[in-house]
N, CA and C atoms as an extended XYZ file, in Angstrom:
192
Properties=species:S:1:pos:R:3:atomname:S:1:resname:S:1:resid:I:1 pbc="F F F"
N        21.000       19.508      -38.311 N   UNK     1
C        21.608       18.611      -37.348 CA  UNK     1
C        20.615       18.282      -36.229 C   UNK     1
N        20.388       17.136      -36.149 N   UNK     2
C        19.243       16.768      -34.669 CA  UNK     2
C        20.191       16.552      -33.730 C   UNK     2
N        19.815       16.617      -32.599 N   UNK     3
C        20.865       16.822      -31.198 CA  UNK     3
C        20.306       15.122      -30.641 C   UNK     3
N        21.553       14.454      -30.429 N   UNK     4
C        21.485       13.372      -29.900 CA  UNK     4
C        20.890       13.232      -28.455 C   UNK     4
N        20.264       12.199      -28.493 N   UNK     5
C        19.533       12.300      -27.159 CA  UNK     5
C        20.878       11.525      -26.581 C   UNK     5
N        20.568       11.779      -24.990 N   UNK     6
C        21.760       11.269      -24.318 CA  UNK     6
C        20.577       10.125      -23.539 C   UNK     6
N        21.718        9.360      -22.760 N   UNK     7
C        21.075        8.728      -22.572 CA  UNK     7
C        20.358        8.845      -20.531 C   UNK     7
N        19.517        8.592      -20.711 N   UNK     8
C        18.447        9.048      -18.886 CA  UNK     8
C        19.101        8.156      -17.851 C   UNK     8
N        19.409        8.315      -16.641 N   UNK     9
C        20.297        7.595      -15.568 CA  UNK     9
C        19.082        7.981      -14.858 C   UNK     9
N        18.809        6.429      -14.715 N   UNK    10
C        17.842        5.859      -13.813 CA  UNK    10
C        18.343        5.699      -12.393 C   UNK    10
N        17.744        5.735      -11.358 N   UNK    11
C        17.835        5.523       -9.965 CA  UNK    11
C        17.018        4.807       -9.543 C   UNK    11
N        17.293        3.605       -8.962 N   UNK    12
C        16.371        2.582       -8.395 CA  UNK    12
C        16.261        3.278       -6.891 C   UNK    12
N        14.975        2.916       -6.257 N   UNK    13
C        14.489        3.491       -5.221 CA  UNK    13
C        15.169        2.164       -4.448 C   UNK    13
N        15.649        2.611       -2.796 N   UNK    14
C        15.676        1.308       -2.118 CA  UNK    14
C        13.931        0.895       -1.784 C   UNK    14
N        14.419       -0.314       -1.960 N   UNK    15
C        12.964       -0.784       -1.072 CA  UNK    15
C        12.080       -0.760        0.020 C   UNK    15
N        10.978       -0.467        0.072 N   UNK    16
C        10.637       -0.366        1.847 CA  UNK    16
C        10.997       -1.737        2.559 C   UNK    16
N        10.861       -1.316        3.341 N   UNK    17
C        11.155       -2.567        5.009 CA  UNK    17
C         9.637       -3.282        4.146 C   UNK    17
N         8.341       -2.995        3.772 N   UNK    18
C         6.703       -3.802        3.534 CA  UNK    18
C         6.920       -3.634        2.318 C   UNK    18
N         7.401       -3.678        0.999 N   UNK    19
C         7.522       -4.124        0.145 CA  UNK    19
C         8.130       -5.762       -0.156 C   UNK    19
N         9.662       -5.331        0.888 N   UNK    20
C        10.314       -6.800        1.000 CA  UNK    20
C         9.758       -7.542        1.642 C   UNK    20
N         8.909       -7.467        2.980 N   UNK    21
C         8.006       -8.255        3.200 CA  UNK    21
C         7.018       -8.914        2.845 C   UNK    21
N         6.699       -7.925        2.072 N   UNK    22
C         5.218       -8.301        1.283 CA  UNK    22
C         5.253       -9.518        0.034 C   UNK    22
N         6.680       -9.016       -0.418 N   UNK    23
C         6.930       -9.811       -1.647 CA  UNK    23
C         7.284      -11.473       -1.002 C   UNK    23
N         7.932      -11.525        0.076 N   UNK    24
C         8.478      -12.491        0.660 CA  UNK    24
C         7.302      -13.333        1.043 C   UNK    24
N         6.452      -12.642        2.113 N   UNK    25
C         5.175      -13.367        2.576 CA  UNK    25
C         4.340      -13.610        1.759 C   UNK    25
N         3.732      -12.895        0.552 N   UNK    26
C         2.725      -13.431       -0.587 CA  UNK    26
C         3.334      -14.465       -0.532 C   UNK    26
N         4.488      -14.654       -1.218 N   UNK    27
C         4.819      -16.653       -1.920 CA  UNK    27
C         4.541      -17.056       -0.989 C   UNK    27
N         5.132      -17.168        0.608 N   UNK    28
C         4.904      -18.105        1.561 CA  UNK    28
C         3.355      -18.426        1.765 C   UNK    28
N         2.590      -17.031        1.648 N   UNK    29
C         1.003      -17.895        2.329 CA  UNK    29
C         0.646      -18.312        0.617 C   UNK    29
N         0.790      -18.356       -0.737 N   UNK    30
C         0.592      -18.502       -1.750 CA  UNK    30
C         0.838      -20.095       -1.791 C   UNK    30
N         2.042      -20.220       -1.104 N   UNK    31
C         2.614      -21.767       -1.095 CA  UNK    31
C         1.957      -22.443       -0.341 C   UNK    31
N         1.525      -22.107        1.023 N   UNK    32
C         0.885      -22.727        2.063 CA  UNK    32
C        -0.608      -23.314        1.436 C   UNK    32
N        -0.793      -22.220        0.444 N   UNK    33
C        -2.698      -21.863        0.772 CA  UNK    33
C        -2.594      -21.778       -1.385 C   UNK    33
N        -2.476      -23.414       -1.893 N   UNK    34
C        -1.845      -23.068       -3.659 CA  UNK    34
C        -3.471      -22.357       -4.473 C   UNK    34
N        -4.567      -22.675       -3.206 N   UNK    35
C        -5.777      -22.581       -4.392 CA  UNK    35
C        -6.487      -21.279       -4.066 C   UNK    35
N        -5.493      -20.590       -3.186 N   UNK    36
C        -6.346      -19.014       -2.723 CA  UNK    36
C        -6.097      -18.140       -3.839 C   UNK    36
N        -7.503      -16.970       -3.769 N   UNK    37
C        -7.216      -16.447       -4.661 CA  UNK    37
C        -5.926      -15.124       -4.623 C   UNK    37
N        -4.935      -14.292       -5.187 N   UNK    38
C        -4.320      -13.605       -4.684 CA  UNK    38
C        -4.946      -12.168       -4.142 C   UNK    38
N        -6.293      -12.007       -4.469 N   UNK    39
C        -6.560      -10.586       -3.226 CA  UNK    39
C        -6.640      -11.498       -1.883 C   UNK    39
N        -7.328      -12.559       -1.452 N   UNK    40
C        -7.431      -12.774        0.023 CA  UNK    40
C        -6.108      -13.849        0.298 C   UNK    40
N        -4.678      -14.049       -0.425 N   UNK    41
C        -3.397      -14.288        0.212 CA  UNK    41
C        -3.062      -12.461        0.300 C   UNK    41
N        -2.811      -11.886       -0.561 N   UNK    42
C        -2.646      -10.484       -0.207 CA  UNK    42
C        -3.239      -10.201        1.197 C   UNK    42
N        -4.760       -9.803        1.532 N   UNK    43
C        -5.314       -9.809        2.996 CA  UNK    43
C        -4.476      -10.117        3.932 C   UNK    43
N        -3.751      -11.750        3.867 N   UNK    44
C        -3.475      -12.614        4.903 CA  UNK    44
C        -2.212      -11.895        5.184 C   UNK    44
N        -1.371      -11.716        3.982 N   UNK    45
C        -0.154      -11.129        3.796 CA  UNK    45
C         0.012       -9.732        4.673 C   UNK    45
N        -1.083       -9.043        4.019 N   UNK    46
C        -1.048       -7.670        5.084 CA  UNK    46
C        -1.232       -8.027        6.633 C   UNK    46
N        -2.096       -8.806        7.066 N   UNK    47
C        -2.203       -9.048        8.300 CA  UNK    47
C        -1.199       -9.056        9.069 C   UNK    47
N        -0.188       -9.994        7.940 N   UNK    48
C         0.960      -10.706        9.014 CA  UNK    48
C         1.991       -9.444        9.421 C   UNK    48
N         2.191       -8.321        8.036 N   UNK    49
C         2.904       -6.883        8.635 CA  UNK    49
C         2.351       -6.700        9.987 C   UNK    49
N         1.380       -6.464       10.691 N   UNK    50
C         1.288       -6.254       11.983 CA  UNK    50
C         1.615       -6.546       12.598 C   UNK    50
N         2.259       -8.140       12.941 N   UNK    51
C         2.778       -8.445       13.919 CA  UNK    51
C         4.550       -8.841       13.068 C   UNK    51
N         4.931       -8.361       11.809 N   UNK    52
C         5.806       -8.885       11.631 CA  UNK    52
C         6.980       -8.296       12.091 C   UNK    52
N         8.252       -8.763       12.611 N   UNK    53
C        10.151       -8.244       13.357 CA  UNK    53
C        10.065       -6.744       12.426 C   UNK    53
N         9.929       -7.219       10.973 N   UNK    54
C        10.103       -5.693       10.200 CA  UNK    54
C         9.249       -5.126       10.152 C   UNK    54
N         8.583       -4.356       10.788 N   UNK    55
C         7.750       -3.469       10.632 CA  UNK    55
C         8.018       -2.330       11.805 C   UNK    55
N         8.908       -1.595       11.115 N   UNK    56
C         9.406       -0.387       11.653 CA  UNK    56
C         7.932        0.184       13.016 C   UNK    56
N         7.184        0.412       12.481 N   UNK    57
C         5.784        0.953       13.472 CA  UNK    57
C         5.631        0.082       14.636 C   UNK    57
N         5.580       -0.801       14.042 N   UNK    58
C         5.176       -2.241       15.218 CA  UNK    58
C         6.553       -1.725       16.535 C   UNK    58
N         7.135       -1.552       16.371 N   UNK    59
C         8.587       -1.653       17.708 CA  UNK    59
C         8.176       -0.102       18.380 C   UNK    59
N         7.264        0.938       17.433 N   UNK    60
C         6.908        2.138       18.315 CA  UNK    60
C         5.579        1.808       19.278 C   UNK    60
N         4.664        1.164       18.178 N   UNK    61
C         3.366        0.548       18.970 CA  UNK    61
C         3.978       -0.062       20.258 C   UNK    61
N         4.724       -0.926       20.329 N   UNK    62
C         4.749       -1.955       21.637 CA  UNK    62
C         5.256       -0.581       22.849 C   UNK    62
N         6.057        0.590       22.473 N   UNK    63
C         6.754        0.899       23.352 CA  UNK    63
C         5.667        2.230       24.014 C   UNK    63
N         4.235        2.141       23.467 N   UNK    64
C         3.515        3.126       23.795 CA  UNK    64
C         3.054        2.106       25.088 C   UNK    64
């Protein structure tokens, strides 16, 4: 008798606060900018986390 495999219960991770950003802002500077390559829209993309509303760090930075 082989023992049935059961089946694995997956758990999706929530997303970070810079994942959803990240994913959001690539298309936007991707759209802005159609002939960049995607490491330097990526670059631009990271940049903008620094000053972006979601970025959890950014609201501790200002309050130092």
């Amino acid at each position: 008798m082989a023992k049935e495999k059961t089946a694995k219960k997956t758990q999706t991770k929530k997303v970070s606060p810079y994942n959803k950003f990240m994913k959001d802002e690539l298309a936007k500077v991707k759209a802005a900018n159609p002939g960049i390559a995607h490491k330097e829209a990526f670059k631009k993309a990271a940049q903008n986390w620094g000053t972006a509303p979601e970025n959890p760090k950014k609201k501790t930075a200002d309050a130092k």
